[in-house]
N, C-alpha and C positions, 0 to 999 in steps of 0.2 A: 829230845832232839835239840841240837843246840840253835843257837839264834844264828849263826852263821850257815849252818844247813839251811833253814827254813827258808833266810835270804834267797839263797844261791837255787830251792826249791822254788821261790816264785820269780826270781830277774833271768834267769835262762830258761825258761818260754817265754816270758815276754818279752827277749831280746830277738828269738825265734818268732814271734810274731810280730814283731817292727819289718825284722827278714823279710816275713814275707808279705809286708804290707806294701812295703817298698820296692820287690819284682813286680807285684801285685799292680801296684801304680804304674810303672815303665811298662807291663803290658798290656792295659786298658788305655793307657796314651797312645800305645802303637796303632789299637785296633782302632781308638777314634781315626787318628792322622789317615787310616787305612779306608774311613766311613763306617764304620761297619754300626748296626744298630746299638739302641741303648744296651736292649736285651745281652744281647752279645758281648757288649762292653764290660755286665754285671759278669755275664758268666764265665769269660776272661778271664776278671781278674777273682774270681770266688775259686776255679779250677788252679792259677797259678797260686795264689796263696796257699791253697792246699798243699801242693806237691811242693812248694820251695818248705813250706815246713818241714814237710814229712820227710824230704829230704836231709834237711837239717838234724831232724831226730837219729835218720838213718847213720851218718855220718858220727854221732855220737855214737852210735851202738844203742839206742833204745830204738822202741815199739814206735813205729809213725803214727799207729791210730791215737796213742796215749799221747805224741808227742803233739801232734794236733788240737786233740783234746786241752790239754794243759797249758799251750799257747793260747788260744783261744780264752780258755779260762779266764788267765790272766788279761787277756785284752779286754775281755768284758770288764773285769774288776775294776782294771782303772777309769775304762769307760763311766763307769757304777760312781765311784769316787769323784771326777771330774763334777758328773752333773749333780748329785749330793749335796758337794762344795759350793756349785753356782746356786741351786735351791738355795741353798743357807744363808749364802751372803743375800739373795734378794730377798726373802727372810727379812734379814736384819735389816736390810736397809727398808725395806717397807715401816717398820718397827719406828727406826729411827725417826723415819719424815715422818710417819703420824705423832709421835711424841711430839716433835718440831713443831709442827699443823697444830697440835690440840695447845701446846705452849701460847704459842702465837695467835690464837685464836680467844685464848682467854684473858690475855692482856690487850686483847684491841677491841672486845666485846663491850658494846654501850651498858653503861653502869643501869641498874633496873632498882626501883625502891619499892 
């Protein structure tokens, strides 16, 4: 498989699941504006995500279950990635300040004989 498949295999569901993150969003602001409860809010927009993907898949000519699937996928992945990233930097930066901390800590330590 070439690197340009694989691409174009993983950024068209995750352009389909921005799609429908984004109806997703416009229709759980309508239900708030509307009052409607949390519950209702969640299942709004869980129900409209679905269909504008499945939708989207439709439209290409593929499987909605697969095309859902695979949108999703991908949204978890970067999801996955995102907080990976923020782990690692807090990570490091823990890392650094205690280096910093134990530096500092032993140049200002009273001399002991």
């Amino acid at each position: 498989m070439t690197t340009a498949r694989r691409l174009t295999d993983q950024l068209v569901p995750l352009l389909m699941a921005l799609g429908g993150l984004t109806v997703a969003r416009i229709a759980v602001q309508a239900a708030a504006a509307n009052g409607s409860s949390l519950l209702w809010q969640a299942g709004t927009g869980l129900v409209t995500y679905t269909i504008t993907v499945a939708l989207l898949g439709r439209i290409g000519r593929e499987d909605p279950l697969d095309t859902v699937t695979a949108a999703t996928r991908a949204l978890a992945l970067v999801i996955q990635l995102a907080v990976t990233g923020a782990l690692h930097l807090l990570c490091t930066t823990v890392q650094l300040l205690a280096l910093l901390g134990g530096g500092v800590a032993a140049l200002t330590a009273p001399a002991t004989t």
